[in-house]
TORMIRO-915438 format. One record per residue (C-alpha): residue in three letters; x negated, y, z. Coordinates in steps of 0.5 Angstrom, whole numbers, plus 2048, in hexadecimal, padded with zeros to 3 digits. Layout:
<atoms>
ALAXYZ;...
</atoms>
This chain:
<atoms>
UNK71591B8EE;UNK7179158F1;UNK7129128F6;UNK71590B8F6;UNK71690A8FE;UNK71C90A902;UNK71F90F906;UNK71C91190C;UNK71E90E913;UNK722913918;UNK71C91491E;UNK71591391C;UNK710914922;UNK709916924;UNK704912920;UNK70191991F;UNK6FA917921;UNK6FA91291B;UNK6FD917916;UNK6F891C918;UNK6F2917916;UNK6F691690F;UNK6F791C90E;UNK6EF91E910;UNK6EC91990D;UNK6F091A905;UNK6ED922906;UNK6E691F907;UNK6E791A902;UNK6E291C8FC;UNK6E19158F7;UNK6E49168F0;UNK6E69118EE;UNK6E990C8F3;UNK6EF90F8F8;UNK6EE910900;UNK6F0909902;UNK6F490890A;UNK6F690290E;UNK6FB902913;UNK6FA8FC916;UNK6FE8F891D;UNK7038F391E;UNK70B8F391C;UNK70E8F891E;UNK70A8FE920;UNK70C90291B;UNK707901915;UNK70B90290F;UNK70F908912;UNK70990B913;UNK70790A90C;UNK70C90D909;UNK70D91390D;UNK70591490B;UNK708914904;UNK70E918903;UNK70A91D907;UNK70491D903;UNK70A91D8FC;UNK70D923900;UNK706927900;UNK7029258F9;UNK7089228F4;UNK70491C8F4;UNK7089158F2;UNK7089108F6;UNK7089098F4;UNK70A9048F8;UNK70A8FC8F9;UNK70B8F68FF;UNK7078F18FD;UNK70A8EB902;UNK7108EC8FB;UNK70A8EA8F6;UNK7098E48FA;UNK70A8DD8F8;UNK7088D88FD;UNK7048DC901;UNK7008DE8FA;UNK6FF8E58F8;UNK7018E68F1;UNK6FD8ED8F0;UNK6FE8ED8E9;UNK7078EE8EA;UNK7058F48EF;UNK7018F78EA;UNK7078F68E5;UNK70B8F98EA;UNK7078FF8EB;UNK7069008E4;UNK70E9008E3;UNK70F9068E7;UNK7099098E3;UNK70E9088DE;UNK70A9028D9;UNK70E9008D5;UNK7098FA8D3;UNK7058F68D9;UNK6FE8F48D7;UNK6FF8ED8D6;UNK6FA8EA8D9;UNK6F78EC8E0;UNK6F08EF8DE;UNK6F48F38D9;UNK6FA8F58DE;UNK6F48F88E3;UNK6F18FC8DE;UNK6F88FE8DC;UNK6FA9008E2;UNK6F39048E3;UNK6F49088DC;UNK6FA90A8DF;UNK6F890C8E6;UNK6F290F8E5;UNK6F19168E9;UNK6F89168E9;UNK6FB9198F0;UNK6FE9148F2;UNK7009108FA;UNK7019098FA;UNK704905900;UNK7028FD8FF;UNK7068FA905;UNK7048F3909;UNK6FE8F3906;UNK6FA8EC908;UNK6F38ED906;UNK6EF8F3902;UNK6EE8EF8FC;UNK6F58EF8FB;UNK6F48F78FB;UNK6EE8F88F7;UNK6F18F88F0;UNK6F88FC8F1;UNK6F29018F4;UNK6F39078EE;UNK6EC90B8EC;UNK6EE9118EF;UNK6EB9158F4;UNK6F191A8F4;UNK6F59148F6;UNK6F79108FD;UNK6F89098FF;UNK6FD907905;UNK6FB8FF906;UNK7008FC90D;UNK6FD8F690F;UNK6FE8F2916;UNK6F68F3916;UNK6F08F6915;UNK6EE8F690D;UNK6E68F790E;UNK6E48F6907;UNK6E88FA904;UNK6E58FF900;UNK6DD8FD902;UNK6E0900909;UNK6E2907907;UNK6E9906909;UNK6EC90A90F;UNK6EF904913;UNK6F4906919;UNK6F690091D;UNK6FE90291F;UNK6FF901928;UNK70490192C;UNK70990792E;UNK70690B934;UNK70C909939;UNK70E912939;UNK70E911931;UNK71290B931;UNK71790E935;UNK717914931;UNK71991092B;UNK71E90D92F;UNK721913932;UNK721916929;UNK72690F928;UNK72A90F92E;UNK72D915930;UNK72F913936;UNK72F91693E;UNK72E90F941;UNK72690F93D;UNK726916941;UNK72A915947;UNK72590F949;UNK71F910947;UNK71C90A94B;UNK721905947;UNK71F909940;UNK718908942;UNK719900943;UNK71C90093B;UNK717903939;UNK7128FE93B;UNK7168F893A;UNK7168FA932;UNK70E8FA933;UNK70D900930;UNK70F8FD929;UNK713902925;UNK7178FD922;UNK7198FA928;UNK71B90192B;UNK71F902925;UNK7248FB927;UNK7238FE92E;UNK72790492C;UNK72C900928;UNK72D8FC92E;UNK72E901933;UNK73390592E;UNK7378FF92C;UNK7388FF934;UNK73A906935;UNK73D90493D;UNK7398FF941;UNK733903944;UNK72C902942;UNK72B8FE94A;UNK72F8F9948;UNK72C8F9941;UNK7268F8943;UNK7298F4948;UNK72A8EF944;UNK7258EE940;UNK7208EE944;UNK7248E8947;UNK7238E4940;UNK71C8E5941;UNK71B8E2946;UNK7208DC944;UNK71C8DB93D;UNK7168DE93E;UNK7158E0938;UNK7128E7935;UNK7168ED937;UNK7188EF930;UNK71A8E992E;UNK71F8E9934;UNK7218F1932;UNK7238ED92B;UNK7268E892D;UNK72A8EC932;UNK72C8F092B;UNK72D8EA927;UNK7338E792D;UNK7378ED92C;UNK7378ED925;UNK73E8EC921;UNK73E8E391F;UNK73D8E6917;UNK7378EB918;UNK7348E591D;UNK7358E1917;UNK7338E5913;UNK72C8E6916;UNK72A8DF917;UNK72B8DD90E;UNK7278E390D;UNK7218DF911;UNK7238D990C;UNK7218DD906;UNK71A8E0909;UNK7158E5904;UNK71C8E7900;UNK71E8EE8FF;UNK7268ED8FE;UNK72B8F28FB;UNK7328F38FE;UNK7358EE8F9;UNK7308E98FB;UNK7318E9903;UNK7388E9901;UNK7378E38FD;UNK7328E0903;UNK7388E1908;UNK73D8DF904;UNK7438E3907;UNK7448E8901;UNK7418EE901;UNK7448F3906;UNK7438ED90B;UNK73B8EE909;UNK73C8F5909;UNK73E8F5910;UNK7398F0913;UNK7348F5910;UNK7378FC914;UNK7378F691A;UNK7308F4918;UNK72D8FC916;UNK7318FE91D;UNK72E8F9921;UNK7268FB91F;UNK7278F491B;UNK7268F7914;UNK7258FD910;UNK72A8FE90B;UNK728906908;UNK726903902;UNK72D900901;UNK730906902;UNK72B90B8FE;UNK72A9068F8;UNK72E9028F3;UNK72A8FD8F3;UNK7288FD8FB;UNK7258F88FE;UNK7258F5906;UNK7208F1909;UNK71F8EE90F;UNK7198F2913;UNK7138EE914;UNK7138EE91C;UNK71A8EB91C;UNK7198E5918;UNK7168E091D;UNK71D8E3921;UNK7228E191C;UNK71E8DB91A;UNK71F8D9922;UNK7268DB923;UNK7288D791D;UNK7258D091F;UNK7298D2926;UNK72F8D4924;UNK7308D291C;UNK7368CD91B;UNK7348C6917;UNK7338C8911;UNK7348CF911;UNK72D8D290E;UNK72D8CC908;UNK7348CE906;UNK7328D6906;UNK72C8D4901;UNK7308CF8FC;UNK7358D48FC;UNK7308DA8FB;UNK72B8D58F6;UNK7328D58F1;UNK7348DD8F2;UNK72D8DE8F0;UNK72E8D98EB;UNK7348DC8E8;UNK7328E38E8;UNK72C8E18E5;UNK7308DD8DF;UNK7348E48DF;UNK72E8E88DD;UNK72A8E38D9;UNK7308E38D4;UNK7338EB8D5;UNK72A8ED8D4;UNK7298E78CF;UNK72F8E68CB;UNK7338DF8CA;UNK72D8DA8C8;UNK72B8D38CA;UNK72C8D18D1;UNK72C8C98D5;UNK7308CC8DB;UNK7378CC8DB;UNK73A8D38DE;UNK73A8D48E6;UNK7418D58E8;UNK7428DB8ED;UNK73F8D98F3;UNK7458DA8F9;UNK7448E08FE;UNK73E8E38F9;UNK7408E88F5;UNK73B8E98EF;UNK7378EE8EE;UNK7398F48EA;UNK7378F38E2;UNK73C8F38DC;UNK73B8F08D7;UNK7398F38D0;UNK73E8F08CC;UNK7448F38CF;UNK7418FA8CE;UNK7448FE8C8;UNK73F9028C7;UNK7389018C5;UNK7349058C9;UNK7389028D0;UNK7378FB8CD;UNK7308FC8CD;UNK72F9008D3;UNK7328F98D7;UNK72D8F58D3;UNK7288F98D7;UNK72B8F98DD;UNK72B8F28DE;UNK7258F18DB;UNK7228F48E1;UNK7268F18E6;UNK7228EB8E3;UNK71C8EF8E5;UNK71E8F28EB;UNK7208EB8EF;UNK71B8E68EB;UNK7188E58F2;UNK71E8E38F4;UNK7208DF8EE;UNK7188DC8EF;UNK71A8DB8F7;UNK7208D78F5;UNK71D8D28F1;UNK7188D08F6;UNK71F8D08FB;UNK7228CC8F7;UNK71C8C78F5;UNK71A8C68FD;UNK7228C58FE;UNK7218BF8F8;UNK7278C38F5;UNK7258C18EF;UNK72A8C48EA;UNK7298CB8EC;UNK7228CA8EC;UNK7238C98E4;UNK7278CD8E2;UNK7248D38E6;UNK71F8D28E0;UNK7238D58DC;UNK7258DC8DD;UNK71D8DC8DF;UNK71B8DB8D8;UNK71F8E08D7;UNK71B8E58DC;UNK7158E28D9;UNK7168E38D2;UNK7158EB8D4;UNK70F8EA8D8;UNK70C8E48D6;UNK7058E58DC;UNK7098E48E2;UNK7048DF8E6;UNK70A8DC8EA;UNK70E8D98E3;UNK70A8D48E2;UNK70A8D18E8;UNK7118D38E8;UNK7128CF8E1;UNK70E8C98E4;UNK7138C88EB;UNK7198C98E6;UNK7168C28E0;UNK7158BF8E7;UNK71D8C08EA;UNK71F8BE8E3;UNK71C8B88E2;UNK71E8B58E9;UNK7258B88E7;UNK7248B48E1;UNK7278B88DC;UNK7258B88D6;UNK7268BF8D1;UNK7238C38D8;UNK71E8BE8D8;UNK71C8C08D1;UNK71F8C88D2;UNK7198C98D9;UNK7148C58D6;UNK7148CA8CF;UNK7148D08D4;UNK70E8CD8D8;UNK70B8CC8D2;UNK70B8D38D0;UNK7098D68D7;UNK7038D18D6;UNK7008D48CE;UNK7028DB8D0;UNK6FC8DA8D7;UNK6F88D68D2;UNK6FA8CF8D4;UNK6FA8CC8CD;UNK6F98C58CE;UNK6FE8C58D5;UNK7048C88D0;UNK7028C38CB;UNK7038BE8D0;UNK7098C28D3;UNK70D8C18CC;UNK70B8BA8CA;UNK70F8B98D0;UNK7148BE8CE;UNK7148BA8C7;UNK7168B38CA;UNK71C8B68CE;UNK71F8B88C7;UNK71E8B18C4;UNK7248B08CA;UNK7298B58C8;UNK72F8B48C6;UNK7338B68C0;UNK7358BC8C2;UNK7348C38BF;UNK7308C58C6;UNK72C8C08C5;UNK72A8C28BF;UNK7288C88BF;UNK7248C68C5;UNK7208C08C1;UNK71F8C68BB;UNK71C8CB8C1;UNK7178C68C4;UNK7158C68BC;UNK7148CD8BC;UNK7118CD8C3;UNK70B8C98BF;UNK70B8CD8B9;UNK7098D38BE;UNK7058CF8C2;UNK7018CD8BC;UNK7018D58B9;UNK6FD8D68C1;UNK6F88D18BF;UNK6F88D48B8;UNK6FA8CE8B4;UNK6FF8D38AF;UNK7008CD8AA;UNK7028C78B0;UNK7068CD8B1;UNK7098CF8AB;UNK70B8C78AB;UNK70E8C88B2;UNK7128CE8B0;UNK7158CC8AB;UNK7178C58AE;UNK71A8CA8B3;UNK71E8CD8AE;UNK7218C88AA;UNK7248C58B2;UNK7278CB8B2;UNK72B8CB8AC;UNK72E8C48AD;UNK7318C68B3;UNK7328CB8B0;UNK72F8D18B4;UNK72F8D88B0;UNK72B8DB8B6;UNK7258D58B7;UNK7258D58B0;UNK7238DD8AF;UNK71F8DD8B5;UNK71B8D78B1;UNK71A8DB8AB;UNK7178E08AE;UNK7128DC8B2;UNK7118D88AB;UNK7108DF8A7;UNK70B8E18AE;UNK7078DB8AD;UNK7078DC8A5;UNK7038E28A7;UNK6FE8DF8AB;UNK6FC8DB8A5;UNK6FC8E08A1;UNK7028DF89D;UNK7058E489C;UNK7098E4897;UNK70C8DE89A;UNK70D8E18A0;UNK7118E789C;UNK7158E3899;UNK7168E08A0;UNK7188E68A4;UNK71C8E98A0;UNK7218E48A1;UNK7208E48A8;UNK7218EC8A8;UNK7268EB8A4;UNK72A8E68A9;UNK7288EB8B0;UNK72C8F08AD;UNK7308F18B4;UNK72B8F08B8;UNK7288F58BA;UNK7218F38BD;UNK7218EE8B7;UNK7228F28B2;UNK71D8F78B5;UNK7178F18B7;UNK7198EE8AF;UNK7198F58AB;UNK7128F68AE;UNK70F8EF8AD;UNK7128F08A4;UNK70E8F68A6;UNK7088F38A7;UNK7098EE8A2;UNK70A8F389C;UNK7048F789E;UNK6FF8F089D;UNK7038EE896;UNK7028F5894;UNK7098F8894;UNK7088FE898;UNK70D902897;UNK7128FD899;UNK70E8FC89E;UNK70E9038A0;UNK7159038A1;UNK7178FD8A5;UNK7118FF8AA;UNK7149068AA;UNK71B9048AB;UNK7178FE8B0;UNK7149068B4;UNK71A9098B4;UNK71E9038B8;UNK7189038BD;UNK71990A8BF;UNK7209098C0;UNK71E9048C5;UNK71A9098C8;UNK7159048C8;UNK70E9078C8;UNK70A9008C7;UNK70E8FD8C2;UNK70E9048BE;UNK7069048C0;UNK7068FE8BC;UNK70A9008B5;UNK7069068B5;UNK7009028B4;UNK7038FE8AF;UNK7069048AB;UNK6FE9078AC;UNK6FC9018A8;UNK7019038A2;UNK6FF90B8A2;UNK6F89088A1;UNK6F990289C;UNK6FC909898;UNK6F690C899;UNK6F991189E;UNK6F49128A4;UNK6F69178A7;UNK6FD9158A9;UNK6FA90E8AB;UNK6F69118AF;UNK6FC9158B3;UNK70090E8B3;UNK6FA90C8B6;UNK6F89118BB;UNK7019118BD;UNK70190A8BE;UNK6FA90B8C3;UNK6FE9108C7;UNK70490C8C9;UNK6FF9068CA;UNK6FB90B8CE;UNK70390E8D2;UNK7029068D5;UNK6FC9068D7;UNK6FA9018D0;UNK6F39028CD;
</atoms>
């Protein structure tokens, strides 16, 4: 069973006292229905998160229990936690296939699938109780691992254990760094190694970057060392360790030093190997070495990237002020807004790379980003160059997840790009964003995000992504709700498509803002105004001509049909439709379900039976359990208007059980 967390540190010490408190407190833990809850609180640097961690992989060791884990600062936008997208994340190591959409519902979801479940959930960078209560699964068989900087009084009406982290003790400090330094100077001049200790103030993390120094330096003797540290100090007059790591950055290699400043100019980002390459912009073994340079220095933790395809480097808390600093004092002109705009256009590009390989060819405003110089791209294949099926499809996933694992980067670019007034990578980041939304449709931060891109492409003047992110924000806004601020968002939309061009890009845009507002009007549950729109929509698709616009319009009439209660019409209509999906996959599936459906309500049942069975048998192949869920529930209705009960009810109690698998009622 995997437990999701990185692998251990080479040399952990002490902290047994708070293990000990741990430990005692979950064997007299006695509520049923909501877990042991642990603070471990102190500022950067002591050893929180580590100490965290080694609590879970020896409580996973000891029970088996799964362990879940999140750093909520990931799921931040502007300082705001979006608890909602933790949940979302949790539950997908659960195994969800289908996020609740909305935020009471996804709590509830994420209660169903917990409860008295053994589980261990470490949240780290917690900032305040109330962001922990709802990831608080009801079980009493379960423990919570909460690092904050500080004390979380309310949490859990005060039942919570709390144990505020101190300093290493000097003979502990020591210990740690005679496991990190092997070395006969440290035991030949005890005095000197006891004047490191204290110069590192006890912080573990500093330890370990006084360790990294001292190896780096295999022939100065430790007095000399000290020597000169101790001169910096009374020279700048600033912290100890702030010298102690400022002594570290000095000897580092230009392009590890480089590399340490850009990462201060992308804070609250985790980045894959691929990314930092891009941010560094010297191509990726130049990266890779500045990284080694960076884990030997006590700069960076670089296990992930070593223990996982997809690992992740971050800059440690209680380094960003330091890097920040260096990079004001050090940082050429012009170095950090170069390092981000080439960085903004390989997110850019990578995110079109996996929009089109997840999504296939569809309608786009953004022109191409060309390969960025010194960047080389993340590693996704294209589906269309794969012969056999099951390896195109298996690529579709790949880069539909690769949208999902970077969409705070993609959302931090678009803030990057918009505070820098680049206005045209802020638009066109939209794009690949409407990608990752059309699967995950109640991410809080896309609104916001569809917001700052109609924004950036009305200052850039352009015309089609004026049309393109308002269509986008208005459907963010109808899916929260916000029906009469989507309606607005389209009449904007609307005026832009009567100052487009002839093109043929052009116009499918001014019939997708049509069928935007026929959707809009389904929300509000005007299926007449709809029908109208839809059928405008489709006739705008047959005269550019635009086969797969005119399909997808078909079925949206044949949709729209039902909900008036015309079923015959809507026969009629989606049998073409499904007849024009053949090769498509998902539309042939999506099609022969809603054919179904319709049979059933003209009556012609058996036909109906054989579209909806043939609709289940695509589903599983999927692997999907919601979408089997829901042609189970339609091939239940069929077995009862037959009179067949019995299998109604097993279609019925089938697709509870997979529902219930989700944690859905």
């Amino acid at each position: 069973m995997t437990t999701e967390l990185p692998p251990e540190i080479a040399h952990f010490v002490d902290r047994e006292s708070e293990g000990a408190q741990i430990y005692a407190g979950l064997e007299e833990w006695t509520a049923a229905d909501r877990p042991f809850p642990v603070v471990l609180w102190g500022p950067a640097g002591l050893g929180r998160t580590e100490l965290a961690l080694r609590t879970a992989r020896t409580l996973h060791a000891r029970t088996g229990a799964r362990v879940l884990s999140a750093d909520l600062d990931r799921f931040r936008l502007r300082g705001e936690l979006d608890v909602g997208d933790v949940l979302g994340q949790l539950l997908n190591s659960l195994g969800v296939e289908a996020l609740a959409p909305q935020f009471d519902a996804r709590c509830r979801q994420y209660r169903r699938m917990t409860a008295g479940e053994p589980l261990i959930v470490v949240l780290d960078n917690v900032r305040y109780a109330s962001e922990v209560e709802p990831l608080l699964p009801p079980s009493g068989a379960a423990l919570v691992l909460v690092v904050s900087r500080g004390p979380l009084h309310d949490l859990a009406d005060g039942t919570a254990l709390e144990i505020a982290l101190s300093p290493f003790p000097e003979p502990v400090a020591l210990e740690l760094l005679s496991l990190l330094v092997r070395d006969r100077r440290l035991t030949g001049d005890p005095a000197a190694a006891g004047e490191l200790a204290r110069l590192c103030s006890g912080l573990p993390a500093a330890l370990r970057a006084a360790g990294a120094w001292v190896r780096r330096n295999p022939l100065l003797p430790l007095p000399r060392l000290l020597a000169e540290l101790t001169e910096q100090f009374r020279e700048k007059g600033i912290t100890e360790v702030e010298s102690l790591w400022d002594e570290t950055y000095r000897e580092l290699p230009p392009t590890s030093a480089l590399l340490y400043r850009l990462l201060a100019g992308v804070p609250d980002i985790s980045l894959t190997r691929e990314a930092a390459a891009a941010l560094l912009g010297l191509g990726g073994d130049a990266c890779d070495d500045a990284l080694q340079e960076l884990n030997r220095a006590g700069f960076l933790d670089i296990r992930d990237l070593l223990h996982r395809e997809d690992g992740r480097v971050r800059l440690p808390e209680w380094l960003g002020d330091h890097a920040r600093r260096r990079a004001r004092l050090d940082a050429a002109d012009g170095e950090l807004a170069g390092a981000q705009r080439r960085f903004v256009r390989w997110v850019l590009r990578q995110s079109q790379r996996a929009d089109r390989f997840a999504a296939g060819r569809r309608l786009t405003v953004a022109e191409e980003v060309p390969p960025v110089e010194g960047a080389p791209d993340a590693p996704l294949e294209d589906p269309e160059t794969a012969v056999d099926a099951t390896v195109a499809e298996a690529r579709k996933l790949r880069a539909a997840r690769w949208l999902y694992d970077e969409r705070h980067t993609l959302f931090a670019c678009v803030r990057l790009a918009a505070a820098r007034d680049w206005d045209d990578e802020t638009w066109m980041l939209g794009e690949p964003v409407w990608t990752f939304f059309l699967d995950h449709p109640h991410q809080a931060d896309v609104t916001e995000v569809f917001r700052t891109t109609t924004e950036a492409a009305v200052r850039a003047g352009n015309v089609p992504a004026i049309v393109r992110t308002h269509s986008q924000l208005a459907r963010a806004l109808w899916q929260s709700g916000r029906t009469e601020e989507a309606g607005e968002a389209l009449d904007r939309a609307a005026a832009g498509a009567r100052l487009l061009g002839g093109s043929k890009r052009d116009a499918k845009l001014r019939a997708s803002v049509v069928e935007f507002r026929g959707t809009l009007n389904g929300v509000r549950g005007d299926w007449a105004a709809a029908t109208r729109d839809f059928e405008e929509s489709r006739a705008l698709h047959r005269a550019i001509p635009n086969p797969y616009g005119e399909m997808l319009l078909t079925y949206r009439l044949g949709e729209a049909r039902l909900k008036l209660g015309d079923a015959g019409a809507a026969v009629d209509l989606l049998v073409v439709a499904h007849r024009m999906a053949e090769g498509r996959v998902r539309m042939t599936g999506r099609t022969g379900l809603a054919l179904g459906q319709a049979l059933r309500l003209a009556g012609r049942t058996g036909e109906a039976r054989t579209h909806i069975e043939a609709a289940l048998t695509a589903a599983r192949a999927r692997n999907s359990d919601i979408g089997t869920a829901g042609v189970l529930d339609a091939l239940a209705q069929v077995a009862e208007d037959e009179g067949d009960t019995q299998e109604a009810e097993e279609h019925r109690s089938a697709a509870a059980e997979l529902r219930g698998r989700h944690g859905l009622a």
